[in-house]
DSSP file (Angstrom, degrees, kcal/mol; ACC not computed):
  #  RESIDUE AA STRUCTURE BP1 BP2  ACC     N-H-->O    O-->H-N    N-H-->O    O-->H-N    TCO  KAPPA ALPHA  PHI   PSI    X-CA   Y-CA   Z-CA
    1    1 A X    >         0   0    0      0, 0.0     3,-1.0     0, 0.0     4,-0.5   0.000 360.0 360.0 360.0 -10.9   -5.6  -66.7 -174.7
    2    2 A X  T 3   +     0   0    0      1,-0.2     4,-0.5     2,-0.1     3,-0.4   0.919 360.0  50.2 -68.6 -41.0   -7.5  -63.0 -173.5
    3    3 A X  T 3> S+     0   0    0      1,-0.2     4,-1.2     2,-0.1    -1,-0.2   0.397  86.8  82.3-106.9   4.2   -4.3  -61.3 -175.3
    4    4 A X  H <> S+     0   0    0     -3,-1.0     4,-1.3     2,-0.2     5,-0.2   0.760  93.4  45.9 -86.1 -14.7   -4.2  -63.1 -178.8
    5    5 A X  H  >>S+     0   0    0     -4,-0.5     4,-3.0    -3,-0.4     5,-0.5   0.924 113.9  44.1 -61.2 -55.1   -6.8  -60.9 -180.3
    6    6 A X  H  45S+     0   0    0     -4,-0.5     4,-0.2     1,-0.2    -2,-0.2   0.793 113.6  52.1 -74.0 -17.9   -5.5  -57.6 -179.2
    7    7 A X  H  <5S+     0   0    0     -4,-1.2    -1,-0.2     2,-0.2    -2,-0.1   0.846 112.5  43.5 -96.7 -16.3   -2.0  -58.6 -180.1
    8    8 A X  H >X5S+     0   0    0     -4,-1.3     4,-2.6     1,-0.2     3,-1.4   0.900 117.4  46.9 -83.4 -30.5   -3.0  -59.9 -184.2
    9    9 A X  H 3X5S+     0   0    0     -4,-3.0     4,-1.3     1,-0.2    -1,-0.2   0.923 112.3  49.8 -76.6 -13.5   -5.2  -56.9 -184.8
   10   10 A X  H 34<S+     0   0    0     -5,-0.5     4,-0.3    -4,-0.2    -1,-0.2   0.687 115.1  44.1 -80.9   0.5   -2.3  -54.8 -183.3
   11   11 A X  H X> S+     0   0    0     -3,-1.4     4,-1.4     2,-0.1     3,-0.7   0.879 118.7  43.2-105.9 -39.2    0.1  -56.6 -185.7
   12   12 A X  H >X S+     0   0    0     -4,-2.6     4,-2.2     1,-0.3     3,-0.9   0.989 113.9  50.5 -66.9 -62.0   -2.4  -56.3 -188.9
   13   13 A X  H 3< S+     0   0    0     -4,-1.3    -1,-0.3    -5,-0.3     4,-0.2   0.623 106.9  51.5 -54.6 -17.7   -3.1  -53.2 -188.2
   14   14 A X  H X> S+     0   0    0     -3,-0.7     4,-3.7    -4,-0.3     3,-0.7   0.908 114.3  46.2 -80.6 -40.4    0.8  -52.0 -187.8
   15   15 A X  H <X>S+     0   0    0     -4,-1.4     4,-2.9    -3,-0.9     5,-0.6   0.992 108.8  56.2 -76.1 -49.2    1.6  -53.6 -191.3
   16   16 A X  H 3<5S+     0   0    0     -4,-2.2     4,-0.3     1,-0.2    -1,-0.3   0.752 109.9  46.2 -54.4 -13.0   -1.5  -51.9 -192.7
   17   17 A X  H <45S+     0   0    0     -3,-0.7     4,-0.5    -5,-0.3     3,-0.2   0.894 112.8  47.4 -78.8 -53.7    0.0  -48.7 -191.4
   18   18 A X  H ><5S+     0   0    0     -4,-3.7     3,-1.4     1,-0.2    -2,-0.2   0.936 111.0  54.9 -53.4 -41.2    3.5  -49.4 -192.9
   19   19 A X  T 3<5S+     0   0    0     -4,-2.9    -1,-0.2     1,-0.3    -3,-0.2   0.851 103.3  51.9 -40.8 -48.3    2.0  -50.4 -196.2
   20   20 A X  T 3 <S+     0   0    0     -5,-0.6    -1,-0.3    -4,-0.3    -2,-0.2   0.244  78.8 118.0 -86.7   8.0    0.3  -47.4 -196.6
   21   21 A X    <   +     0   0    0     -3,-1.4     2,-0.2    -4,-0.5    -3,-0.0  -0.405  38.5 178.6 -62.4 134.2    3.5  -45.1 -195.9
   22   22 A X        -     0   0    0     -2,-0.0    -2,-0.0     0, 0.0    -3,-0.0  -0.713  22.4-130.7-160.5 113.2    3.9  -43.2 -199.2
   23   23 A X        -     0   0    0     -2,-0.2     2,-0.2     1,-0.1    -2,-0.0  -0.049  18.2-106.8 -37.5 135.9    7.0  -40.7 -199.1
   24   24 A X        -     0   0    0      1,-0.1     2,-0.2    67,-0.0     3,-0.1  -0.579  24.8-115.9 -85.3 160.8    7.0  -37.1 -200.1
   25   25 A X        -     0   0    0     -2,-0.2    -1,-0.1     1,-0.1     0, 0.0  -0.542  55.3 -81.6 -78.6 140.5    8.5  -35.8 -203.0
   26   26 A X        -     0   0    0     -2,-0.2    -1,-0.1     1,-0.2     4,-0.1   0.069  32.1-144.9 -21.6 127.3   11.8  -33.2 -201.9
   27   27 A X  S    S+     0   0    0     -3,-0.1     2,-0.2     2,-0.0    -1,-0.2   0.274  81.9  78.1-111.9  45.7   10.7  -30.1 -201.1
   28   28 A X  S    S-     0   0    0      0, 0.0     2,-0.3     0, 0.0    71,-0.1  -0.527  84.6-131.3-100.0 169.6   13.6  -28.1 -202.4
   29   29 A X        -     0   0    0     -2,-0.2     2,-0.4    69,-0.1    -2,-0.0  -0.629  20.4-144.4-132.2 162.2   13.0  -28.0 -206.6
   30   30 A X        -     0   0    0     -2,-0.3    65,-0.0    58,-0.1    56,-0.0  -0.995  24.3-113.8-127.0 122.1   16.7  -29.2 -208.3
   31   31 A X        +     0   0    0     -2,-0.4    55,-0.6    54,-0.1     2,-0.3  -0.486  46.5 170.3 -39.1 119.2   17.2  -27.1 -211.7
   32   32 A X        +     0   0    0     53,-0.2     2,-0.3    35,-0.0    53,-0.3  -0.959  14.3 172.0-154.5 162.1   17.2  -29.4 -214.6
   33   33 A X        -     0   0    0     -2,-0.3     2,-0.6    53,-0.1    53,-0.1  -0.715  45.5 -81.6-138.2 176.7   17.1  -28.8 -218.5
   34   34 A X        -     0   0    0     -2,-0.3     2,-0.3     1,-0.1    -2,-0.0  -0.859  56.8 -85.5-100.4 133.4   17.4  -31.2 -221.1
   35   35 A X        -     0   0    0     -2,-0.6     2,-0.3     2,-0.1    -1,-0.1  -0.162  47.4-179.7 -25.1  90.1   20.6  -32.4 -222.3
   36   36 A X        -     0   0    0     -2,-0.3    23,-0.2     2,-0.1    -1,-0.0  -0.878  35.9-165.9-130.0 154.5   22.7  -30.8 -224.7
   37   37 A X        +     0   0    0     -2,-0.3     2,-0.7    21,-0.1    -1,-0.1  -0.038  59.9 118.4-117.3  20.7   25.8  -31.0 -226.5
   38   38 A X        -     0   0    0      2,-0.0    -2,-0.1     0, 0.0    18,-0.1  -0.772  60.3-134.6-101.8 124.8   25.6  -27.5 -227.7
   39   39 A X        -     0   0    0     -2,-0.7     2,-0.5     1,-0.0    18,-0.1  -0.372  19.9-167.1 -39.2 123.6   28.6  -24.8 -226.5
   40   40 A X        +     0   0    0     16,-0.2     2,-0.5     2,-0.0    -1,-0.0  -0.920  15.1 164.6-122.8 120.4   27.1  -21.4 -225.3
   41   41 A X        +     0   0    0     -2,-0.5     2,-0.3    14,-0.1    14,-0.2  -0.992  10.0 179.0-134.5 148.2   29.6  -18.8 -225.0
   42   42 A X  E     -A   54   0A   0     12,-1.1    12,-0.9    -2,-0.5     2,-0.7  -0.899  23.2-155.4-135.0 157.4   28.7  -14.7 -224.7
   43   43 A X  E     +A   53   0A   0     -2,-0.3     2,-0.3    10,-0.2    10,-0.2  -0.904  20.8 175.4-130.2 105.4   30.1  -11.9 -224.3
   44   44 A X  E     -A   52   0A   0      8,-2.8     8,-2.5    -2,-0.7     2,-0.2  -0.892  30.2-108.0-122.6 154.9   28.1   -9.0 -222.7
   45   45 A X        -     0   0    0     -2,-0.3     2,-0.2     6,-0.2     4,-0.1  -0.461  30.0-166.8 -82.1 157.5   29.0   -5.6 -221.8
   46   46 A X        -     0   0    0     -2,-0.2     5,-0.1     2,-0.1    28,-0.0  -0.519  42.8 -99.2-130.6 177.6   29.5   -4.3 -218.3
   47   47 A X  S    S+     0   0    0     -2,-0.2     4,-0.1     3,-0.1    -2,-0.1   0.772 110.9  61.6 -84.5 -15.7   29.8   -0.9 -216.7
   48   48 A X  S    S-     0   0    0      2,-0.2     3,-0.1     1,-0.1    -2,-0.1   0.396 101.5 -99.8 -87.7-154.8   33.7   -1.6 -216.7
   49   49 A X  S    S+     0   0    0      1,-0.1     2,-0.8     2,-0.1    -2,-0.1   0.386 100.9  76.0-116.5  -9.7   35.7   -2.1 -219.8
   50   50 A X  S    S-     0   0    0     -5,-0.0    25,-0.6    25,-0.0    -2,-0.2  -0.834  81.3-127.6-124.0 146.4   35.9   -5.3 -219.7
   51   51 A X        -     0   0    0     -2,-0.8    24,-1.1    23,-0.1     2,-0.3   0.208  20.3-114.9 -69.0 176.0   32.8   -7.6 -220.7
   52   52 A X  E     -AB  44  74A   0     -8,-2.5    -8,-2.8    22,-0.2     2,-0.4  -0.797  35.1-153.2-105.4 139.2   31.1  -10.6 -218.7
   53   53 A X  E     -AB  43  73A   0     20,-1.6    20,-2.2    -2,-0.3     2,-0.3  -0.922   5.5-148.2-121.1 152.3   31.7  -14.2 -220.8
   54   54 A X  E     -AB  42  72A   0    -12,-0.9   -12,-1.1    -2,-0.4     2,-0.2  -0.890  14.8-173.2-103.0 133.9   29.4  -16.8 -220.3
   55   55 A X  E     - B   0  71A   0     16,-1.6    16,-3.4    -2,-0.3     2,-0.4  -0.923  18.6-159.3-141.1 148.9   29.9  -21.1 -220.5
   56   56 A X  E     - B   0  70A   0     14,-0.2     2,-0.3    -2,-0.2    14,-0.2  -0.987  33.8-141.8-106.1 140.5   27.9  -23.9 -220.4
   57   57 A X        -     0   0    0     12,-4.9    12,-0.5    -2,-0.4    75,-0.1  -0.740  30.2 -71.9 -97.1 166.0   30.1  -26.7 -219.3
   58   58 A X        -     0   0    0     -2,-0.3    11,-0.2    73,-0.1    -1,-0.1   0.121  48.4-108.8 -18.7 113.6   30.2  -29.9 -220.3
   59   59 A X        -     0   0    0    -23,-0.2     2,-0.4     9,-0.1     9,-0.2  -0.245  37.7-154.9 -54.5 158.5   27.1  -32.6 -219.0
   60   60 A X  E     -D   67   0B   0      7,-1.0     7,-2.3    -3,-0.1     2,-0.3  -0.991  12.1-150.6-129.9 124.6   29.2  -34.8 -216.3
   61   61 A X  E     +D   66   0B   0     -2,-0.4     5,-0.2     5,-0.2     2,-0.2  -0.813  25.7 162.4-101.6 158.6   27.3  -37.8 -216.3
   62   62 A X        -     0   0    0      3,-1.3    96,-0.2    -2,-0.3    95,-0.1  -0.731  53.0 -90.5-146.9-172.1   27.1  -40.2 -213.1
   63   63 A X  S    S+     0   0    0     94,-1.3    95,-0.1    -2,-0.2     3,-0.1   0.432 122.1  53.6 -83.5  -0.8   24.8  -43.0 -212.0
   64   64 A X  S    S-     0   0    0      1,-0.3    25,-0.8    93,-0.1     2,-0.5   0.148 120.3 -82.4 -81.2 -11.9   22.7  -40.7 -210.3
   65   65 A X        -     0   0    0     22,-0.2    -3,-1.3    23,-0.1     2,-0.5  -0.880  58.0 -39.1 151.3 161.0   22.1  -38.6 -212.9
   66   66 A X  E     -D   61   0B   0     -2,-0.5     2,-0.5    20,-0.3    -5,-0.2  -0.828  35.8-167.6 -79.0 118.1   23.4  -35.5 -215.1
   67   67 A X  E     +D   60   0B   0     -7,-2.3    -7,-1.0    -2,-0.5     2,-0.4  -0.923  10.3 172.1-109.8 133.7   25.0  -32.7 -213.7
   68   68 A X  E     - C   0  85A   0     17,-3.6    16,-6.0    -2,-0.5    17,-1.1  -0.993  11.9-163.4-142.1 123.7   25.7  -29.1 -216.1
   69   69 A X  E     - C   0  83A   0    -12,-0.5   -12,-4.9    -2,-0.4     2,-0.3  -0.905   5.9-153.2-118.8 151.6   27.0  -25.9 -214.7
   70   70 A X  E     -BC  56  82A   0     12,-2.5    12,-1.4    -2,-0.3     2,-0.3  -0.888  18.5-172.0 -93.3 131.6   26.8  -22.1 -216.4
   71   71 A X  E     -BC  55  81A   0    -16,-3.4   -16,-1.6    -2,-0.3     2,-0.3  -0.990  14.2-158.5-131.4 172.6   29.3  -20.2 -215.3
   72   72 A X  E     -BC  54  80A   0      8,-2.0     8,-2.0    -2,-0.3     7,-1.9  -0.977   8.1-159.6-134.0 133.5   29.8  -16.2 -216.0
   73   73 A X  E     -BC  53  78A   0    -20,-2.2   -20,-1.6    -2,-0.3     2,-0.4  -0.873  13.9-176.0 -95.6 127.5   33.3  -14.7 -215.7
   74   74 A X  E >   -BC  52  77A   0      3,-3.3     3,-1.1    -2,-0.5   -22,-0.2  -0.968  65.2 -23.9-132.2 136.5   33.4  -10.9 -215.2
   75   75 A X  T 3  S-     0   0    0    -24,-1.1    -1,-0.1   -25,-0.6     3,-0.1   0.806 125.6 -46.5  19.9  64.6   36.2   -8.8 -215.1
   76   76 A X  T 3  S+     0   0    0      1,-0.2     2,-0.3    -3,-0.1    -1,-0.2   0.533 119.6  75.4  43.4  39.2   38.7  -11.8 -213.9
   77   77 A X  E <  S-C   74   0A   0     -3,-1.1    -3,-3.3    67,-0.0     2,-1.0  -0.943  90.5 -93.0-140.1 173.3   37.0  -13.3 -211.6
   78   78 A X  E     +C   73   0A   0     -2,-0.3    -5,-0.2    -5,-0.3     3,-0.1  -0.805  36.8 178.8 -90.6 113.5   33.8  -15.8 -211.3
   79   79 A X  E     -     0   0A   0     -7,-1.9     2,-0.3    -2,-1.0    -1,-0.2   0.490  59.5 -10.4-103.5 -10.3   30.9  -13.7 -210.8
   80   80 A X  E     -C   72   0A   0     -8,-2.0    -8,-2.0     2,-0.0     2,-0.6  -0.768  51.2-161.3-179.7 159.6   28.3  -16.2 -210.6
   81   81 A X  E     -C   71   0A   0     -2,-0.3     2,-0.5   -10,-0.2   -10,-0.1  -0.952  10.3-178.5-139.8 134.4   27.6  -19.9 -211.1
   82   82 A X  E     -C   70   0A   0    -12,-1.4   -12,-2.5    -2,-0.6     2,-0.5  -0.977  26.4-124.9-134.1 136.2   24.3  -21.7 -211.6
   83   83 A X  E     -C   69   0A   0     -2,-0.5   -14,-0.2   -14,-0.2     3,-0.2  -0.523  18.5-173.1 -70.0 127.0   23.5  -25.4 -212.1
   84   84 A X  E    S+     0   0A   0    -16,-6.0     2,-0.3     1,-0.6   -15,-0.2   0.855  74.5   4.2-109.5 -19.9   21.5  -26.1 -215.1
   85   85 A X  E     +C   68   0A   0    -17,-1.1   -17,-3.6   -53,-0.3    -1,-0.6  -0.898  66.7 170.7-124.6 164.6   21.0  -29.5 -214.3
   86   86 A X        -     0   0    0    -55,-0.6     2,-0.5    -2,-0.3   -20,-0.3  -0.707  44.0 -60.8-148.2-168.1   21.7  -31.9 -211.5
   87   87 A X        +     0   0    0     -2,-0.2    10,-0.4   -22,-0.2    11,-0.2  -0.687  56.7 136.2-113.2 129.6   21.0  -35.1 -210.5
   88   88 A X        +     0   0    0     -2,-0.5     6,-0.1   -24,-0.4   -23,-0.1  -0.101  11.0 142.3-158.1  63.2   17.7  -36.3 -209.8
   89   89 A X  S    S-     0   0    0    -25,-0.8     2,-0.4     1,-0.2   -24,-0.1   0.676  87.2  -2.6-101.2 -28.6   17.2  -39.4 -211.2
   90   90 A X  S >> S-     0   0    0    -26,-0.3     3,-1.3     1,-0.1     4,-1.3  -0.964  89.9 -86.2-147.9 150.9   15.0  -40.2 -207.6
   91   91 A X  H 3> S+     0   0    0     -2,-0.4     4,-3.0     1,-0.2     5,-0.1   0.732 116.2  56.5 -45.3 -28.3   14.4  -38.4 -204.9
   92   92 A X  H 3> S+     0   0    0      1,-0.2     4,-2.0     2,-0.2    -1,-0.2   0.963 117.8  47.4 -60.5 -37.6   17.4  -38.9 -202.2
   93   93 A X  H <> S+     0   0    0     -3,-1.3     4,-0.9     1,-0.3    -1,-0.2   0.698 109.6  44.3 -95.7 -15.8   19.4  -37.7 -205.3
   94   94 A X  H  X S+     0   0    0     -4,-1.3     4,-1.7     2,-0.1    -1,-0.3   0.832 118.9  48.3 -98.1 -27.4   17.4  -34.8 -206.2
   95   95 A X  H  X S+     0   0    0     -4,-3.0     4,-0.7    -5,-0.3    -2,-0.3   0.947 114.6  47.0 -56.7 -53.7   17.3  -34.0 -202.0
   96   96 A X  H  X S+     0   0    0     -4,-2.0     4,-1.6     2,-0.2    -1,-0.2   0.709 111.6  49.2 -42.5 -50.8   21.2  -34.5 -202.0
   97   97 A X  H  X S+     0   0    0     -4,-0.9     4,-6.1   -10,-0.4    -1,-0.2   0.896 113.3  52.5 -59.7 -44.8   21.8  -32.1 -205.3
   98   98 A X  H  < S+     0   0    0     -4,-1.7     4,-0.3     1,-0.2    -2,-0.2   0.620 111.8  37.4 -81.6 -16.8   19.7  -29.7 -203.6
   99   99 A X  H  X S+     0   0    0     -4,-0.7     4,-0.9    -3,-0.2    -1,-0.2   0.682 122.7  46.8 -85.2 -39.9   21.3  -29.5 -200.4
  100  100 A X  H  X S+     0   0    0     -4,-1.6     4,-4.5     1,-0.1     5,-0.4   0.933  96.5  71.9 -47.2 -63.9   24.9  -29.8 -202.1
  101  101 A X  H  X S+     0   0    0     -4,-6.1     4,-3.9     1,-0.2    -1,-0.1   0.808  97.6  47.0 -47.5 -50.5   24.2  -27.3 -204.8
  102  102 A X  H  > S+     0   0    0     -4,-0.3     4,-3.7     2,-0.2    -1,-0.2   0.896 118.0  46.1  -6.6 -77.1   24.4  -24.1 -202.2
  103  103 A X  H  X S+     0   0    0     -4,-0.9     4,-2.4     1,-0.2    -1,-0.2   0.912 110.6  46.7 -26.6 -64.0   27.5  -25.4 -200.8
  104  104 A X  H  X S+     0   0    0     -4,-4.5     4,-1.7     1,-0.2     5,-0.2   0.945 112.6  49.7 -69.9 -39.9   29.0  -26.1 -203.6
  105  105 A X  H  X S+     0   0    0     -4,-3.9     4,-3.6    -5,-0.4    -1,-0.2   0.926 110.5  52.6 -50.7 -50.2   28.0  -22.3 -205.4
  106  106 A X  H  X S+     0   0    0     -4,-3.7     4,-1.8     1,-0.3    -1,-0.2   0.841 111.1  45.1 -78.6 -33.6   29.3  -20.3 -202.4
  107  107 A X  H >X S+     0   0    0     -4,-2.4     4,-2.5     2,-0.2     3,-1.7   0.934 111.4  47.6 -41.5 -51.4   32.5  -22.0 -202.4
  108  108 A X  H 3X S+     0   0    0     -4,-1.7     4,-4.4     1,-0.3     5,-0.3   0.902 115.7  49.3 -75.5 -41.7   33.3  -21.8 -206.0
  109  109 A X  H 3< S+     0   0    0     -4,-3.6    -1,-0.3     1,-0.2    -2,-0.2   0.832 120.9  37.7 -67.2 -29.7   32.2  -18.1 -205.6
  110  110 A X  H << S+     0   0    0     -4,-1.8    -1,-0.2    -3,-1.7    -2,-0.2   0.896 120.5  43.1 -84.6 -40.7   34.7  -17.8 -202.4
  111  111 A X  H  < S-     0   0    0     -4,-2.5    -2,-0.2     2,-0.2    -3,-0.2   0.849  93.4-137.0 -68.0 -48.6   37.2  -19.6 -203.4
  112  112 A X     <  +     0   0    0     -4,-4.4    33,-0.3     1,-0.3     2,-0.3   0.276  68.6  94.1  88.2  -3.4   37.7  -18.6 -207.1
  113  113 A X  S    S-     0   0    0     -5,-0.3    -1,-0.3    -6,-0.1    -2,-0.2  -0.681  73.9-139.5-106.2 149.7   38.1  -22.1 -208.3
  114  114 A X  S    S+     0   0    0     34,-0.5     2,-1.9    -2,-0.3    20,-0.2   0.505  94.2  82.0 -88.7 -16.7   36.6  -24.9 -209.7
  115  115 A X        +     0   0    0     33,-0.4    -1,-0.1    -7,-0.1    33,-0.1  -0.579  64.9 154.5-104.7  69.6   38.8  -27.2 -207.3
  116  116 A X        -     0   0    0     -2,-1.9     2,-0.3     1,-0.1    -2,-0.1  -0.195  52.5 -84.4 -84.5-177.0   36.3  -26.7 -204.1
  117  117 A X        -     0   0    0     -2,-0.1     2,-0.4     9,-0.0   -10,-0.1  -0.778  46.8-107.5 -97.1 134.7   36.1  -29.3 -201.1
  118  118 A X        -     0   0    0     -2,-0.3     5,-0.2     1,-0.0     3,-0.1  -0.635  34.5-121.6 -41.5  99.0   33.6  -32.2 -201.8
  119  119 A X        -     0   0    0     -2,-0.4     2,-0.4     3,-0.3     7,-0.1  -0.313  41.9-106.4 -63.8 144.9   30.2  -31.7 -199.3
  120  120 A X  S    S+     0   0    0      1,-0.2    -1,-0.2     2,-0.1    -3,-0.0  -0.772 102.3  23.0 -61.9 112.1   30.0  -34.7 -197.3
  121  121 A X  S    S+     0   0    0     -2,-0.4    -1,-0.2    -3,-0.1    -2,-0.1  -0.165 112.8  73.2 118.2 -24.9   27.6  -37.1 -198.0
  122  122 A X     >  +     0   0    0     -3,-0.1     4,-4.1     1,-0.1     3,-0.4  -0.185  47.1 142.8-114.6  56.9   27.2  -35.8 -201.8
  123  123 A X  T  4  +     0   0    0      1,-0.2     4,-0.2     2,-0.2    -1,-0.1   0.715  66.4  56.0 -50.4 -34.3   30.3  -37.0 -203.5
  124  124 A X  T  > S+     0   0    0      3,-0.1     4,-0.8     1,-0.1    -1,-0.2   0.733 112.8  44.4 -85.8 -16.4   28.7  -37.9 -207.0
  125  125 A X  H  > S+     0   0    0     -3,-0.4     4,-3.7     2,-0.2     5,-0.3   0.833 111.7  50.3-101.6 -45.6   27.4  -34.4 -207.4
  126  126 A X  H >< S+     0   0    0     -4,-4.1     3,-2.7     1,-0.3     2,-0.7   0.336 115.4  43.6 -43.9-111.6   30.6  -32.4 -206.2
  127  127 A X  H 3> S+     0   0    0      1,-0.5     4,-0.9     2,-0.3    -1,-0.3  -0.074 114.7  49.0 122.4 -47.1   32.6  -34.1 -208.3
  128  128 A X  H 3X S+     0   0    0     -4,-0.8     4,-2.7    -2,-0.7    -1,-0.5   0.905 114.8  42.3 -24.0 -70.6   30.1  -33.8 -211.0
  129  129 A X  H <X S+     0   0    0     -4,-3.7     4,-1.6    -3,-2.7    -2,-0.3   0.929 114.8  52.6 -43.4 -63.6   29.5  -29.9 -210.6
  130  130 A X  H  > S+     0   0    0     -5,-0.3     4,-5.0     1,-0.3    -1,-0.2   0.805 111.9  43.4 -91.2 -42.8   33.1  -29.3 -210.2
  131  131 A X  H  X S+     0   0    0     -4,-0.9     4,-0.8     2,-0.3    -1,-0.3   0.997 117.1  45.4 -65.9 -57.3   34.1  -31.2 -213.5
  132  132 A X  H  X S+     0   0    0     -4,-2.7     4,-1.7     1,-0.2     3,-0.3   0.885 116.5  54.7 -45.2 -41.3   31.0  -29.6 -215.6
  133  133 A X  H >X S+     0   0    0     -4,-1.6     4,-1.7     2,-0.2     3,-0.9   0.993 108.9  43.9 -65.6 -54.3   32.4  -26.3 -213.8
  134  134 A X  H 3X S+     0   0    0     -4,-5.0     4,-1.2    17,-0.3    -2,-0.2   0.392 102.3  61.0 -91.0  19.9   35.6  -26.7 -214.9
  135  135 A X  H 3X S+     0   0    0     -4,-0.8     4,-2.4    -3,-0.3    -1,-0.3   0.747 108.3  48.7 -67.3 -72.8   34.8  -27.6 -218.4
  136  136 A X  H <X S+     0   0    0     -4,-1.7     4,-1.6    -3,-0.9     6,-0.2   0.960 112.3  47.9 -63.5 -47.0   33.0  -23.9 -218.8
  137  137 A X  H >X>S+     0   0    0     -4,-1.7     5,-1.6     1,-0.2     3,-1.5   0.960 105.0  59.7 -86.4 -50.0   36.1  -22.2 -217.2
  138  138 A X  H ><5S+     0   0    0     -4,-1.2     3,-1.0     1,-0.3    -1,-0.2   0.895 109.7  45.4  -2.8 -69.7   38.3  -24.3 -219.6
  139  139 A X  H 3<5S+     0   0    0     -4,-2.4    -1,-0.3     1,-0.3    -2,-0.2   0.789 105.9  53.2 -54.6 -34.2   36.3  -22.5 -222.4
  140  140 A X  H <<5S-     0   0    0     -4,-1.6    -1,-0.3    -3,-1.5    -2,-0.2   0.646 110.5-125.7 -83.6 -14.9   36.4  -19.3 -221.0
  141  141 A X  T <<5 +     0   0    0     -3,-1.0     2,-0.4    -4,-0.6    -3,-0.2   0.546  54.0 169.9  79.6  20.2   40.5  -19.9 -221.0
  142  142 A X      < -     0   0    0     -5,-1.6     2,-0.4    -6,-0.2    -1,-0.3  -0.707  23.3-157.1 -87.1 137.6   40.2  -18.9 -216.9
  143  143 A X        -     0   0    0     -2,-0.4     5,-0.1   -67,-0.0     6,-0.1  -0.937  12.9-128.0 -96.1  93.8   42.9  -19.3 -214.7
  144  144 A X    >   -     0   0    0     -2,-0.4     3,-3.4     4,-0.3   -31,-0.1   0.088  28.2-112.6 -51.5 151.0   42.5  -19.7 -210.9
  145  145 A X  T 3  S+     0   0    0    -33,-0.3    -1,-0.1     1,-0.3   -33,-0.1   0.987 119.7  30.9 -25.1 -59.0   44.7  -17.4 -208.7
  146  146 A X  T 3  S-     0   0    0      1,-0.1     2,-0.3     2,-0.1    -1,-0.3   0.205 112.2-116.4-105.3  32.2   46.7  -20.3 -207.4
  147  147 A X    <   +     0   0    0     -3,-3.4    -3,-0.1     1,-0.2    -2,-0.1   0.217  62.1 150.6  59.3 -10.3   46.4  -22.3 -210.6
  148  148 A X        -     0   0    0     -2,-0.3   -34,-0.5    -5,-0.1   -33,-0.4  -0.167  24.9-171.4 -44.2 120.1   44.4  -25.2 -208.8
  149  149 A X        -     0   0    0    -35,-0.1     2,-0.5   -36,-0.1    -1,-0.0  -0.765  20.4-108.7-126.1 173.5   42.0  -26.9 -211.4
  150  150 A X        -     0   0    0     -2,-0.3   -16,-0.3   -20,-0.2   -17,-0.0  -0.739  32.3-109.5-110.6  72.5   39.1  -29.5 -211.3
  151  151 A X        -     0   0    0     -2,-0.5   -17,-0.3     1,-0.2    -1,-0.1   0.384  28.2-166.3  -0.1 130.4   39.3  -33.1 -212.6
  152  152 A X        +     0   0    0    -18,-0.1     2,-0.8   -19,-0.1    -1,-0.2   0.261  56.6 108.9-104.5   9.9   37.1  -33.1 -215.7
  153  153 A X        +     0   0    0      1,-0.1     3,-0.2   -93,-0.1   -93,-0.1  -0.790  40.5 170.5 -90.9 109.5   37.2  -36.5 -215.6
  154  154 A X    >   +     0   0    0     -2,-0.8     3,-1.2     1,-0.2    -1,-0.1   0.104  38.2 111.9 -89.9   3.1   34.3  -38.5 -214.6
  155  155 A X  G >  S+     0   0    0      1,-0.3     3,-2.9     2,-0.2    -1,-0.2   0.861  74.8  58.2 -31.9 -67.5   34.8  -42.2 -215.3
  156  156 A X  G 3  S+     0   0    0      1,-0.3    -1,-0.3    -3,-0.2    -2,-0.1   0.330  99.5  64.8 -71.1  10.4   34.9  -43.5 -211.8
  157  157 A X  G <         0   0    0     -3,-1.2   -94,-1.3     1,-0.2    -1,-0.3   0.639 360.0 360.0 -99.9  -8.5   31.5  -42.0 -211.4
  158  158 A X    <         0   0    0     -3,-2.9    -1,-0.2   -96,-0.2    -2,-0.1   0.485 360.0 360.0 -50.2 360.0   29.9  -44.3 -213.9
């Protein structure tokens, strides 16, 4: 009976610890803007002859969230891609975007394509990006090397 004291305050006192757990928010920031259904394409000049074009593609919506990629084409190739939103409807998913997004850029950038490999463990946001990317390159009328393109289709993400 000497050990039933020490072992209920050791039990109150462990749930009062768990109770009192409060997560931190990511501490990577995820790019996000507000949703729009407006086109932007530009055309600026560059030192070369032929200009840099600009897309936003298409929002890819999922059940995580919105994902929208920019992308800017310059003298036939993809010279740089940014997320203008991604998904971050809670934190695992804005942690997940934010580890993904990297990934996902330096492929696109290596590759030349919107039809990269899917990061493991963030399927709803590749697959997002890659459809919102290829939505802008659509627009821009660009053509990978080896013709490889990027579902824009996003149903099964609903």
């Amino acid at each position: 009976m000497n050990r039933a004291p020490i072992v209920i305050g050791s039990t109150v006192f462990g749930t009062a610890a768990v109770l009192g757990f409060h997560a931190h928010p990511a501490a990577t920031p995820v790019a996000t803007a507000s949703t729009t259904s407006t086109t932007t394409t530009t055309t600026t000049p560059s030192s070369g002859s032929s200009g840099a074009n600009t897309a936003l593609g298409d929002p890819a919506n999922t059940r995580y969230g919105v994902a929208q990629v920019r992308v800017t084409v310059s003298g036939g190739k993809i010279a740089k891609v940014e997320a203008v939103q991604l998904q971050n409807s809670d934190p695992k998913s804005a942690a997940i975007s934010s580890y993904a997004e990297p990934i996902l850029q330096q492929n696109v950038l290596s590759r030349q394509t919107a039809a990269v490999d899917t990061v493991s463990g963030a399927t709803y946001t590749s697959l997002s990006y890659e459809a919102s990317l290829q939505a802008a390159l659509d627009k821009l009328g660009f053509k990978s090397a080896d013709g490889s393109t990027a579902s824009t289709d996003t149903s099964q993400l609903q």
